[in-house]
Structure formats: C-alpha cells, structure tokens
C-alpha positions as CSV (number, residue, x, y, z in Angstrom):
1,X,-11.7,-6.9,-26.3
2,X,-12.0,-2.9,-25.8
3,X,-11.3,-3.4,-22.3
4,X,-7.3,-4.1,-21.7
5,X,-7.5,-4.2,-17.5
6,X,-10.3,-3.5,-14.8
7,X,-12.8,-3.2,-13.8
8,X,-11.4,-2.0,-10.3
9,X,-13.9,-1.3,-7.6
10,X,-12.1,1.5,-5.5
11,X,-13.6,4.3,-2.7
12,X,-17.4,3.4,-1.9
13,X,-19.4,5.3,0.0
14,X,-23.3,5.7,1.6
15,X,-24.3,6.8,-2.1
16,X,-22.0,6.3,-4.6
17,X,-18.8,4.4,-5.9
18,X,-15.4,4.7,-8.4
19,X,-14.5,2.5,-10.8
20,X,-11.4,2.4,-12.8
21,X,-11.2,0.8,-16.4
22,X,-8.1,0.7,-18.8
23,X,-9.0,0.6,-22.3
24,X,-7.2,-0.3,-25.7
25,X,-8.6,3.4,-27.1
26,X,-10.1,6.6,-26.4
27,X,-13.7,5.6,-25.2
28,X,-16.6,6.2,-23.3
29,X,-17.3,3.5,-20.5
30,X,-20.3,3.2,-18.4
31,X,-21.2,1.7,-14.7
32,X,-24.8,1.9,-14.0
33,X,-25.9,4.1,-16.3
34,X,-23.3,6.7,-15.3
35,X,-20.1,7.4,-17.3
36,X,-16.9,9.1,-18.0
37,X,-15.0,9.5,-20.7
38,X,-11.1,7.8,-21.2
39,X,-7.8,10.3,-21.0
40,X,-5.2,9.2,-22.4
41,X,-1.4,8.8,-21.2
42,X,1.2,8.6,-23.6
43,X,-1.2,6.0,-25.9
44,X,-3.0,4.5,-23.1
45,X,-6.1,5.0,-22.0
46,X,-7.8,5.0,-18.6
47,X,-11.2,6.3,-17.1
48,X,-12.2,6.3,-13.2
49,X,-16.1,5.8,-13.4
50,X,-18.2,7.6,-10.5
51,X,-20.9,6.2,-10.0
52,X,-23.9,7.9,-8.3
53,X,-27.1,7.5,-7.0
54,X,-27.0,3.9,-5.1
55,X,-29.3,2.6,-1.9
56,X,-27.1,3.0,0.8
57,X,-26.6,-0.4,3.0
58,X,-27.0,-2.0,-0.8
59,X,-25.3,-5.0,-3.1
60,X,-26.0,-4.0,-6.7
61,X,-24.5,-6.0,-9.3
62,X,-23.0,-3.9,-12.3
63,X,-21.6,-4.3,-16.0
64,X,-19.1,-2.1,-17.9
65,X,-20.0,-1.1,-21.1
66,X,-17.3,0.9,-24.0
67,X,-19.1,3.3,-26.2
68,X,-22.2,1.2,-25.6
69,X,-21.1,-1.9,-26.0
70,X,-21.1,-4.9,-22.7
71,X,-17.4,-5.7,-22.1
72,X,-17.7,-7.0,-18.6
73,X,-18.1,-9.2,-17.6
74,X,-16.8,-11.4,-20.2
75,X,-18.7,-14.2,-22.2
76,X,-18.4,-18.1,-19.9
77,X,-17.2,-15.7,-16.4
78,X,-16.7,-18.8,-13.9
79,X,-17.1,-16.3,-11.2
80,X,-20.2,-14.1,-9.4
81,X,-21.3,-10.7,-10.5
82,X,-19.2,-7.9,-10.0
83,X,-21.5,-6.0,-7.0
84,X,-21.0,-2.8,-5.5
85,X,-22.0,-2.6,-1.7
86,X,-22.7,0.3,-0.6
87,X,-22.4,1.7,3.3
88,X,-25.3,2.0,5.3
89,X,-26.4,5.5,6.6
90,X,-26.9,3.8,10.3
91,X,-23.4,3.1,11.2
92,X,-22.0,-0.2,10.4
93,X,-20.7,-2.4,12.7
94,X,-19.5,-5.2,11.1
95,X,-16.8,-5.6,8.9
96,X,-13.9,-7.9,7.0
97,X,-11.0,-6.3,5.9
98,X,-8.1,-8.2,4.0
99,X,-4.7,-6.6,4.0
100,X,-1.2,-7.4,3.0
101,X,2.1,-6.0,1.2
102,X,4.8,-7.1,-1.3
103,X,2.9,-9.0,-4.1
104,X,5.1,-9.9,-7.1
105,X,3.4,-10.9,-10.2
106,X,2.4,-14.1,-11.1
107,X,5.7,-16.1,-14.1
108,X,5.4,-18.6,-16.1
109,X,8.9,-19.9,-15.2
110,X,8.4,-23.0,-13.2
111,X,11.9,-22.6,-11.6
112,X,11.0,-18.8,-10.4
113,X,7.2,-19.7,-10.1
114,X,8.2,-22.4,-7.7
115,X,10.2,-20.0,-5.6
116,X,7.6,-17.5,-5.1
117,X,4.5,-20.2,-4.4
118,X,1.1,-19.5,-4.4
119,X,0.1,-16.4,-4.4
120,X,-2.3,-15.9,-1.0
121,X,-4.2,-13.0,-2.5
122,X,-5.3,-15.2,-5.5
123,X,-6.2,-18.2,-3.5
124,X,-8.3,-16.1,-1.4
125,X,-10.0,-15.0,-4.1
126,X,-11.0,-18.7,-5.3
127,X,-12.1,-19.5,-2.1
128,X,-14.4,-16.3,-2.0
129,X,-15.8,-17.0,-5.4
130,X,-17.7,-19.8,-3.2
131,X,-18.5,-18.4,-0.3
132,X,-22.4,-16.6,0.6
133,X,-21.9,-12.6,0.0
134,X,-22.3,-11.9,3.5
135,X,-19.0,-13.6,3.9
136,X,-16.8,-11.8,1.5
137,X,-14.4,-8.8,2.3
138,X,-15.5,-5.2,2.3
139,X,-12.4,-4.0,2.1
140,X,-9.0,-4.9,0.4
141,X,-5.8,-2.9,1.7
142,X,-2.6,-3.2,-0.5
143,X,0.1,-2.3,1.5
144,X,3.1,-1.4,-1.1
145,X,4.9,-3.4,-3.3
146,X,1.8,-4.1,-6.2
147,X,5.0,-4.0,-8.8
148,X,8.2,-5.0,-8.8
149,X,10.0,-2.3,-11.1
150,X,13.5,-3.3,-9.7
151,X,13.1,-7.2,-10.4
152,X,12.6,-7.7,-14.2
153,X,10.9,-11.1,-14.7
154,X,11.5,-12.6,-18.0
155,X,8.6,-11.2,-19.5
156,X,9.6,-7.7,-18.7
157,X,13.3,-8.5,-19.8
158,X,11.8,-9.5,-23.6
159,X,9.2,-6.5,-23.8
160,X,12.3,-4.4,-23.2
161,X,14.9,-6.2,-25.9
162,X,11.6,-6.1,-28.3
163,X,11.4,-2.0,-27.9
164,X,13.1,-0.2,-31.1
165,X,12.3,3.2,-29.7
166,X,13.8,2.7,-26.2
167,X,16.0,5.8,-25.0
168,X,19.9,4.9,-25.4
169,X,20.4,5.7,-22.0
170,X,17.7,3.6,-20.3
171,X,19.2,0.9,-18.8
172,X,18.2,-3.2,-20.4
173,X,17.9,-4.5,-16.8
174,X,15.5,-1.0,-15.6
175,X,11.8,-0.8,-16.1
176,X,12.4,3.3,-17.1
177,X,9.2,4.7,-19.5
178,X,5.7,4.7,-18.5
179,X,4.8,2.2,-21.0
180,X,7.2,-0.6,-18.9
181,X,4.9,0.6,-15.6
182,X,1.7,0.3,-18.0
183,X,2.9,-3.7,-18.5
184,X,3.5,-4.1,-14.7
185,X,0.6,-3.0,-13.7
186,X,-1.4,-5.3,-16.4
187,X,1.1,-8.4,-15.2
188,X,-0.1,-8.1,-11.3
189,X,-3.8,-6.9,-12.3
190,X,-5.1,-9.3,-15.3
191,X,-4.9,-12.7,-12.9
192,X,-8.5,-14.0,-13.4
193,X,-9.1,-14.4,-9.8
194,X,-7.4,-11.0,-8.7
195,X,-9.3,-9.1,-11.7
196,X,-12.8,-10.6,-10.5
197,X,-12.1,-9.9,-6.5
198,X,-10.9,-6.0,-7.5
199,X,-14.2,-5.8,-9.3
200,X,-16.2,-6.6,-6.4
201,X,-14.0,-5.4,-3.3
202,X,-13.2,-1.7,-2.6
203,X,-9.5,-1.4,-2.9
204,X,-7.1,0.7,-1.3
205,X,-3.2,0.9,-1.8
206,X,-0.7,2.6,-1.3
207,X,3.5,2.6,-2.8
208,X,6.7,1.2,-1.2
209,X,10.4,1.3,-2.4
210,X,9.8,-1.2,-5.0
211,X,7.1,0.4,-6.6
212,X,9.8,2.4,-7.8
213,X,12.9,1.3,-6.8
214,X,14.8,-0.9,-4.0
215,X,15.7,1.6,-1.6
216,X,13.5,4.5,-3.0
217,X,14.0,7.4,-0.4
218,X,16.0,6.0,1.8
219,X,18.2,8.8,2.8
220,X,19.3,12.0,1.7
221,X,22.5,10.4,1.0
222,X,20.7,7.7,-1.7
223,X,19.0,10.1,-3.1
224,X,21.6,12.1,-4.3
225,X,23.5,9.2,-5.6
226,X,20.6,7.8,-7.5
227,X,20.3,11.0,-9.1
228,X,23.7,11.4,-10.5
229,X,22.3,8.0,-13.1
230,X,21.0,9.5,-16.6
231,X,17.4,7.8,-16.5
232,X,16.4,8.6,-12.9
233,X,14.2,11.6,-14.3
234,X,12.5,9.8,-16.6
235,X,12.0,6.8,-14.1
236,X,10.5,8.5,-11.2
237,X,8.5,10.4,-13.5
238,X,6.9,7.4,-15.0
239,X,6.9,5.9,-11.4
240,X,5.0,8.7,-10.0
241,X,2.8,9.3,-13.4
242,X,1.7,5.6,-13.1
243,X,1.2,5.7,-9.4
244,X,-1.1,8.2,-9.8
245,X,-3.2,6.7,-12.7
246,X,-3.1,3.3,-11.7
247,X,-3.1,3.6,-7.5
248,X,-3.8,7.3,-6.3
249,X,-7.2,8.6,-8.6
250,X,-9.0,5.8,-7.0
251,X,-8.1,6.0,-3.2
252,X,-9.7,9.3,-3.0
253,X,-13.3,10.0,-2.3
254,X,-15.6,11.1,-4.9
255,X,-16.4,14.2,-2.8
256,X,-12.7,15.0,-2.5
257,X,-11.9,14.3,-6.0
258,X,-14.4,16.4,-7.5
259,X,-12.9,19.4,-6.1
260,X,-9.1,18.2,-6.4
261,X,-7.2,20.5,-8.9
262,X,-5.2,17.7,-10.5
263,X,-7.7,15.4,-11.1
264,X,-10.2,18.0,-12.5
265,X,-7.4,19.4,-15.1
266,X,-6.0,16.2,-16.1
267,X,-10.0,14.9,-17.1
268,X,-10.9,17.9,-18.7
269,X,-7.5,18.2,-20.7
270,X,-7.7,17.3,-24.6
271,X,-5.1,15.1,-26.2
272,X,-2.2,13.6,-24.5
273,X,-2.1,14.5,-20.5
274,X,1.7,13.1,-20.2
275,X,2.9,16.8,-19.9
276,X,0.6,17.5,-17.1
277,X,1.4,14.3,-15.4
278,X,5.3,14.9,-15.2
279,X,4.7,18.3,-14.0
280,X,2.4,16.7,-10.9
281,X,5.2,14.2,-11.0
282,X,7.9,16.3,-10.4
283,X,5.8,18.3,-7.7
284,X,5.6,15.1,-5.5
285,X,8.8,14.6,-5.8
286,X,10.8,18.0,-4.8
287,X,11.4,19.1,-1.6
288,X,10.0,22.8,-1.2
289,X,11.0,24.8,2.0
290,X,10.1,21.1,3.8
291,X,7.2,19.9,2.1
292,X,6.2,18.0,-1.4
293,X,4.0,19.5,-4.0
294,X,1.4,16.4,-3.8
295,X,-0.2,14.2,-0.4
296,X,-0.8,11.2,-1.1
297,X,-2.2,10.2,2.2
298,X,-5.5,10.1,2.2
299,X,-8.7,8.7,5.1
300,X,-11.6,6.2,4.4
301,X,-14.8,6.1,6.8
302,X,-16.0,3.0,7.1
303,X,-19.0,3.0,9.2
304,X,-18.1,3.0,12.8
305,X,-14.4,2.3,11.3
306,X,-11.8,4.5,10.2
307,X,-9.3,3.7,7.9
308,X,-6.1,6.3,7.1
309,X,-3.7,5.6,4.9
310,X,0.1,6.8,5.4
311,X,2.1,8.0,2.6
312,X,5.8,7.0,4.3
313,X,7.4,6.1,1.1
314,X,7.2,9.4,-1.3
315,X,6.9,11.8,1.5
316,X,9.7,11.8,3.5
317,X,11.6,15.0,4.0
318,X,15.1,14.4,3.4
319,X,17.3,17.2,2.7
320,X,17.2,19.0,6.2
321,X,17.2,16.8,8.5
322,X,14.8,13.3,8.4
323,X,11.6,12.9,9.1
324,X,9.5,10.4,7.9
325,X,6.6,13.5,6.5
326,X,5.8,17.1,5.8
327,X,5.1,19.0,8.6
328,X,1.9,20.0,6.9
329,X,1.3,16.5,6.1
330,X,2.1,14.9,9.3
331,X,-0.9,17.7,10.8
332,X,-3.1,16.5,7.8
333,X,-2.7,13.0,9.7
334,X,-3.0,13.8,13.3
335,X,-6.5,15.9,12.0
336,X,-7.9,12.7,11.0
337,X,-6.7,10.6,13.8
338,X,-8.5,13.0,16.3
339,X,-11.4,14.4,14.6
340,X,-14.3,13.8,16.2
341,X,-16.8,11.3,15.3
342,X,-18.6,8.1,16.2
343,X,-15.3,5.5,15.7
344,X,-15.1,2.1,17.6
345,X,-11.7,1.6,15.3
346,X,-9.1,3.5,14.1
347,X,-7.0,1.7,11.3
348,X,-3.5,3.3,10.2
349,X,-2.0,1.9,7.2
350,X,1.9,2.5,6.4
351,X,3.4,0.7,4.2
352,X,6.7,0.5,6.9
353,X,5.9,-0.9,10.1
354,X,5.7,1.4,13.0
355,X,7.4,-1.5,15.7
356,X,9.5,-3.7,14.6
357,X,11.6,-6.5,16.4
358,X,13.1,-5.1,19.4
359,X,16.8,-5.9,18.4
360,X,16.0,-3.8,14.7
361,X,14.2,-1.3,15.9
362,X,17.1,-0.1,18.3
363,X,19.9,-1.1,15.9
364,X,17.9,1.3,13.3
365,X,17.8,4.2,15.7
366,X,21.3,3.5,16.2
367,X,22.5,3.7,12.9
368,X,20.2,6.8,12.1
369,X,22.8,9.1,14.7
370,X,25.8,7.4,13.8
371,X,25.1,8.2,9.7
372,X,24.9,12.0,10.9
373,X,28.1,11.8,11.7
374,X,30.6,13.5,9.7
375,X,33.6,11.7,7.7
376,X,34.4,7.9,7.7
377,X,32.0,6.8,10.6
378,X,29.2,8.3,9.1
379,X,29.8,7.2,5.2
380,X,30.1,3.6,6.7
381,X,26.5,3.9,9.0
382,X,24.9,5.5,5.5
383,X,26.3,2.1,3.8
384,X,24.8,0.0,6.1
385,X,21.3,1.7,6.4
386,X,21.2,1.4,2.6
387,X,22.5,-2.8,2.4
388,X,20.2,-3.6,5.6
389,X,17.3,-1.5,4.8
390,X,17.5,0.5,8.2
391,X,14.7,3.3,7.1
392,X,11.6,1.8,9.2
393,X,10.1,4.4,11.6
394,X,12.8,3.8,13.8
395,X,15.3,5.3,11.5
396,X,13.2,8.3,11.5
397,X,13.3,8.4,15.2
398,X,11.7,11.8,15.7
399,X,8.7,10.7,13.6
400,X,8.3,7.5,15.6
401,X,8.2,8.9,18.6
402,X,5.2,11.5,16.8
403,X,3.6,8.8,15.5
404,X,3.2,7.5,19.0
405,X,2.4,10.0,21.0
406,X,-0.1,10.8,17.7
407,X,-1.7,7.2,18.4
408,X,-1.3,7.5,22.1
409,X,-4.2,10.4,21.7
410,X,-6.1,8.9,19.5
411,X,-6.5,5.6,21.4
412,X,-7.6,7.5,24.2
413,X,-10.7,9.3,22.7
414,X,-12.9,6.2,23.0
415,X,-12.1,3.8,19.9
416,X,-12.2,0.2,20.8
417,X,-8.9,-0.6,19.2
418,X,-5.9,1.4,16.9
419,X,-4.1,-0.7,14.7
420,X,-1.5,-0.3,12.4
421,X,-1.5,-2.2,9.3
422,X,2.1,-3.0,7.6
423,X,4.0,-4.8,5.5
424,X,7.7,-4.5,3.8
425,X,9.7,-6.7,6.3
426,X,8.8,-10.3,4.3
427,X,7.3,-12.0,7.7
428,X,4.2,-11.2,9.6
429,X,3.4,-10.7,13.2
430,X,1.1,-8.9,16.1
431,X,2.8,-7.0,18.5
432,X,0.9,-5.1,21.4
433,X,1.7,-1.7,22.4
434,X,2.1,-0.6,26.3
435,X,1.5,3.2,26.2
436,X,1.8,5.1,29.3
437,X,-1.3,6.6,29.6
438,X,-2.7,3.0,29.3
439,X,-5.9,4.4,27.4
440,X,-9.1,2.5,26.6
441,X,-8.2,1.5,23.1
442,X,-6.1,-1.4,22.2
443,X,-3.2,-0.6,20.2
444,X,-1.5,-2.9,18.0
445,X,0.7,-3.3,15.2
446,X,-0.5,-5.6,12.8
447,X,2.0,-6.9,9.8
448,X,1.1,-9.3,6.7
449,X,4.1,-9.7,4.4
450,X,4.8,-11.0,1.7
451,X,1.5,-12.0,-0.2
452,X,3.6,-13.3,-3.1
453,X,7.0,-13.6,-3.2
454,X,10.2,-15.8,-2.3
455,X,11.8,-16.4,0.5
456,X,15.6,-15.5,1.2
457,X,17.8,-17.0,3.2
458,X,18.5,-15.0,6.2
459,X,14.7,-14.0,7.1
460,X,14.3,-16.7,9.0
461,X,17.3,-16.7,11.2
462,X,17.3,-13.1,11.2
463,X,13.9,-11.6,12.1
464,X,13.8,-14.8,14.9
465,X,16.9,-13.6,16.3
466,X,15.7,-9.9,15.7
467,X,12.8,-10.9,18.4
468,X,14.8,-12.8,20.7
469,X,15.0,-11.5,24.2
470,X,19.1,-12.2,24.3
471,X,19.6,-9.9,20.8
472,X,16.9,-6.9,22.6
473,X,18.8,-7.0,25.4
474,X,21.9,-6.1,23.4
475,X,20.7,-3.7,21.2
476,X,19.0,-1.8,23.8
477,X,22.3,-1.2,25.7
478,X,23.8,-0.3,22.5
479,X,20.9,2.4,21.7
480,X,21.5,4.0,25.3
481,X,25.3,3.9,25.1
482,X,24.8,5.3,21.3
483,X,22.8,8.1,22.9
484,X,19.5,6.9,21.9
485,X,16.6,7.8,24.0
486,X,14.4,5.3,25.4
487,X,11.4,4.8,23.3
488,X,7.9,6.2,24.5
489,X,6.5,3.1,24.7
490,X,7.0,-1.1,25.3
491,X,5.5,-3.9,22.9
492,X,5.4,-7.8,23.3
493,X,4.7,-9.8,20.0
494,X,1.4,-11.7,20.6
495,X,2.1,-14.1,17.5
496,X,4.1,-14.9,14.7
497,X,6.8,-14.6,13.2
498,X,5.2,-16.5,10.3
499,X,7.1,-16.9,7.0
500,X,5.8,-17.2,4.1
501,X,2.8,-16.2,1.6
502,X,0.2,-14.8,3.8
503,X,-3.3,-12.8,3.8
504,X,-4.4,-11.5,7.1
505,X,-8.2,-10.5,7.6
506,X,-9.6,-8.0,9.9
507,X,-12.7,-8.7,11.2
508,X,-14.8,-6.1,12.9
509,X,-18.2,-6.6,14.7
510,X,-19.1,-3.9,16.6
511,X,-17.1,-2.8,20.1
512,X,-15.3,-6.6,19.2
513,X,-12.3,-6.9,16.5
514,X,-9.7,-10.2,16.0
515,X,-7.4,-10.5,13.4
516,X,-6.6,-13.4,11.8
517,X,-3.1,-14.8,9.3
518,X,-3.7,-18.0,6.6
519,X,-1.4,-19.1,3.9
520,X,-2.5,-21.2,0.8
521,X,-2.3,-24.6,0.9
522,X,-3.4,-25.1,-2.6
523,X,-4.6,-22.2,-5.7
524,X,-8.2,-22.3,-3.8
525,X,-7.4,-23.2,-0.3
526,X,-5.9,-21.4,3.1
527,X,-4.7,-22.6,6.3
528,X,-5.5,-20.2,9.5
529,X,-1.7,-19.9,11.1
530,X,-2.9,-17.4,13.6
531,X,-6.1,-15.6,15.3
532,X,-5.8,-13.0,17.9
533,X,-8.6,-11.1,19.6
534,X,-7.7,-7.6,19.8
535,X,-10.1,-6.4,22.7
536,X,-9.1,-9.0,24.7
C-alpha cells in the first residue's frame, strides 16, 4: 500500500484544514481535490496536505489519494468516514476535547502487554466508532510522551540487531538515527483504532523527556553530562528532526505555516532535506544569549475557546540560570493569554503540570536552591533532582510563580474558566487554584496520565502521601526554613488521585465547562472514575 502511516487530521479552521500522510515513495497525495507533494527525509517520505476551501460549521467526509490513486480509506474499513469538521464563523460554543500524556505503544509480549493494560486512547476510539457524530471529540490533545525512545520494546531491540549500517558508536539498547524515530512513530500511530480516530479528530501534541530521553533537559548539570556520550548529536538531532516532521508541521495554522521560513524551505527543497533538518535541529537546541533558535509553542482558537500549547520540555534556558522558557518566548505566551478577543475558556497545555501535590511541589523548590549550591551539598541536590524527577514548574520556581501571576491576569479578563492540561506524573487529578485577586474565571489544573503504560511501585504510596495534609505540612516548613518563598497562590485537589490508564474529556457548552476521567474496562468500553464541574 503507497500509504505507510496517516492520514492525520491536524489544525482545522473556519475554512480550511492540514493533513499529514507518510508514504513508502516520493508522491503526490491529494485531500479534496487539493494536494501537496511528499519531501523526503533521509528515505522517507511525508506530505502535510492543506486543504482549502471548506463550509465553515461543516462535516465533510474525505479520501486520500497517491499520484491519483484511492489509498484511504482502505478496502473492508470497519470504521466511519474520515470527516473534517470545520469551525463555524458564529462562535462556537460547544465543545469535547480529549486529552492525556505518556502513551507507550501497543507489544505483542503478553507478559509486558499485560503490565501496561489497555490502552485508554484506543478503547475510546472503539467506543466512538459507534457513537452519533455529534457526540465525538473535536479535539484530541497529546500531552508528551507519543514515543518511548528510552524504553526499547522487543520490536525496537530486533530492528536494531537487524541494522548492518548502524554507526559503531550508537549504543544497542538507544533508539539513535532518525530511521529508529521513523519506526516509533509507525509503532504508536498504525493501531487501527488510533489511525481511524487521528483521521477524523484534529490533533494537537506536544514532546516530553521521553520523546527523547528520560530526563531530557533536566538541568544544566544533565545536560552537560549527557553530552560528553558519543551519540547524543546524532540522537537529539534525529529526536528534534522527527519531532518536527511527525509532531510540529501539523500543530501550526495554515495561515502561520504558509509564511514560516522553515516550513516553506524545507517543501520547496529538491532531494534529501536531512541537512536542512539538522541545521533547524541544532537551532532548537542551542542556547543563544538566552533564547533557542526554534518556538515550538504554538495557540489554537477554537470558537469561543482558546487553546495554547506550552513548549516546557525543549525550551528551557539552562545555562544561566533556570527558567522554564525564553524570555522572548515566555512574552510570545503571555500575548496570547491576554490578547483580546471573545473567549469563555482559556486552555494551557504543558506537558509538566503547573501544581503538583503539595508535599512535591515544595520539596521541588527545595531542592532547586539547594542544587545551586556549590561543592558536595549541591552535587548531592543535582543527584536527587535527576533520580526523583524534581524539574516540574516548581523546580523552576521563578517561572512558576510567572506562570501564575500570567494566569492570574488572564483569568481575570472575563473567561469562564483557565485550565491547565498536564500530564508526566503517571496519576491524574483536579486541583483548584485560590489566586488572590479571586478573579471571575475558574482556574484549575487538570492532569490525565498515563494513557498507556505500567504501573510502578511507589506511585501509589507516593503521590497519596505526596497529597496528604501531614507530608504538606512538612515540606512547607522545610521550604520556608530552606529559604523558599511562599507560593503566590493555594490549591485543594477536587478529585483523584486515580491510577491507572486514563482519558479525560473536556466538555464545553457555552459560559458551562466539566471535566470528566474514565479508564477502559475492556478494548471498547470505559468506566467514568470522576466528573467535576468547573464553574461551579
């Protein structure tokens, strides 16, 4: 079959739409009558479709055709057409928005298929495939984690051993080249149900550590030691060249990406674009004066809903200090938080959650002075930030409090509610923010994670005893004896913490919004665990 992975229905607007297609060669692919030819990476080849000239407030179903020829959707599809639905020019009001983080890839080993259980994201998708239209999600947000690069399952492990022309110096247990990102991505992607509810849902993502690498960014201090290993160049060049391919083309608008410099060279290039694509690669990457080379944040408008998307993996400023972004990219943010326009909810997507557990949070501030200390006490504070995973928003105090006071604003410029959609920490929960301005809006943080993946050992106890009035009580006293300053703001969790596979849904209907947590039950069924209503 000419097509090796998509359709992917990404940004939709009033008029017009992206789609993203791999194929097995260098091809011309169509959506509607409108097309775009393939560029090719290092042997692979991919196109992002835009198509143009759609009803607005429509549900048009669509086929892809290569170089004329109908190759979705396949022959016997068991599911519905593939539809794009378009916003309405009045502003919408009503809408259902699925979110979630940290989805590994489905295995065929029953021991390590058992261990991960069903995956929440595909059983959604089954039960989807039954439901009326007007019932299905407008919007799917991936919050990090897609890939696993740092947890080989067996069928990585034997695509590696079967290479002949793999670098000596690439590590067997590291996924290193862009053509080991190119078999991740098809892993989590070609899942019938997954492939058929991408093709029909506009999907946004965004990276975490382990779309690169455990740890990824942690600290200045990680950085510099994971850069000392031979293959690092190659791998966070092939992380970053697939992140943009696979994730990044598609999260921006067709009205941005048709003036944006990369896109526009790398589409009109001829032959190979890998040279172009380690030299964006290496922009995002490197600090310059306090600022990366490439944003990666980026804003949806969804009718009376706004949706913006934090980049708090790749663009944290490390080498002077820490803070969680750029200064110019940190402005970018707070611009689109506050510009004006007719919004009855603000969404703010980081892939990190902005509050935490009480006990954590402070214990991350905590250990974010003591690792600026010099000598012993500060080597042993950088060990334990990089073995606990202390690099949340509280680790990067000065940003936290900036993202608050950032929130604080924007809540009070007439949105209903502000929430902030996570993932990362492998439970989920609703917490609700006290500001001290008390504005109108609602603010909460909102956290769905894992949507696939296994359960270890000390979550439970831990992240229980992380929310636990007795253990907040401690690590506050700790934080103010430590020097910490109070934070700007109080939050009580509303509900959870649930464990395991989850999807959590976001419904909106006009000046009203709840939010609701269900885990599979069975590969087409959920249970609801939790519903909350956030103007309340």
């Amino acid at each position: 079959m000419p097509l090796a992975l998509g359709p992917v229905l990404r940004h939709v607007g009033e008029t017009t739409a992206s789609v993203w297609v791999q194929t097995h060669d260098a091809a011309t692919v169509s959506v509607l009558g409108c097309s775009a030819r393939t560029f090719d990476v290092a042997g692979h080849h991919y196109a992002l479709v835009p198509v143009t000239g759609l009803e607005p407030g429509s549900s048009t179903p669509y086929t892809v055709e290569v170089d004329g020829d109908q190759v979705w959707p396949p022959t016997a599809h068991p599911f519905p057409p593939s539809v794009i639905r378009t916003r309405g020019r009045a502003p919408d009001s009503r809408h259902r928005i699925i979110f979630g983080s940290c989805r590994f890839a489905k295995v065929a080993d029953r021991k390590q298929s058992a261990e991960l259980g069903i995956d929440a994201l595909d059983a959604y998708a089954a039960r989807m495939a039954t439901l009326p239209k007007e019932e299905w999600a407008d919007a799917l947000l991936l919050l990090g984690d897609q890939v696993y690069a740092d947890e080989l399952t067996p069928r990585n492990r034997r695509r590696i051993a079967s290479r002949r022309d793999r670098h000596p110096d690439w590590p067997d247990d590291e996924i290193v080249g862009f053509d080991e990102y190119a078999g991740l991505y098809c892993d989590s992607w070609t899942d019938p149900e997954i492939r058929w509810l991408m093709s029909t849902v506009p999907t946004a993502m965004i990276f975490d550590d382990h779309d690169v690498r455990d740890d990824w960014n942690t600290s200045a201090t990680w950085r510099e030691q994971i850069r000392r290993k031979p293959w690092w160049r190659d791998r966070i060049r092939s992380a970053l060249a697939s992140y943009w391919v696979y994730q990044h083309i598609g999260n921006i608008p067709m009205e941005e990406l048709e003036t944006d410099a990369d896109y526009r060279k790398i589409i009109e290039y001829e032959g190979d674009v890998w040279p172009l694509l380690v030299e964006l690669a290496d922009r995002a990457d490197t600090e310059t004066d306090g600022e990366k080379g490439v944003r990666f944040s980026y804003r949806w408008d969804l009718g009376c809903s706004r949706f913006l998307m934090i980049d708090s993996r790749n663009g944290r400023i490390l080498e002077n200090g820490r803070r969680m972004l750029s200064e110019a990219e940190f402005s970018w943010i707070e611009r689109q938080a506050e510009a004006p326009g007719q919004v009855e909810h603000l969404m703010i997507g980081t892939s990190v959650p902005w509050l935490l557990p009480h006990a954590i949070g402070d214990l991350e501030t905590v250990n974010e002075i003591a690792a600026a200390r010099p000598g012993r006490r500060g080597r042993l504070a950088e060990a334990v930030r990089q073995a606990a995973d202390m690099e949340h928003w509280a680790a990067f105090r000065e940003s936290f409090d900036r993202l608050t006071a950032m929130i604080e604003r924007a809540a009070a410029n007439g949105p209903a509610t502000v929430s902030v959609l996570s993932g990362d920490v492998h439970h989920s929960y609703v917490a609700r923010a006290d500001l001290p301005s008390r504005p109108r809006g609602r603010v909460h943080q909102l956290t769905c994670s894992p949507v696939h993946n296994r359960m270890q050992w000390f979550i439970r106890p831990g992240f229980r005893l992380g929310w636990s009035r007795v253990a907040s009580r401690l690590a506050e006293r700790w934080a103010r004896r430590a020097g910490a300053p109070p934070p700007p703001l109080s939050w009580r969790r509303l509900a959870g913490p649930l464990f395991g596979n989850t999807i959590a849904t976001l419904d909106i209907n006009g000046p009203t919004a709840e939010v609701f947590f269900e885990q599979p039950r069975s590969s087409a069924a959920l249970v609801e665990l939790a519903r909350l209503d956030l103007t309340g």
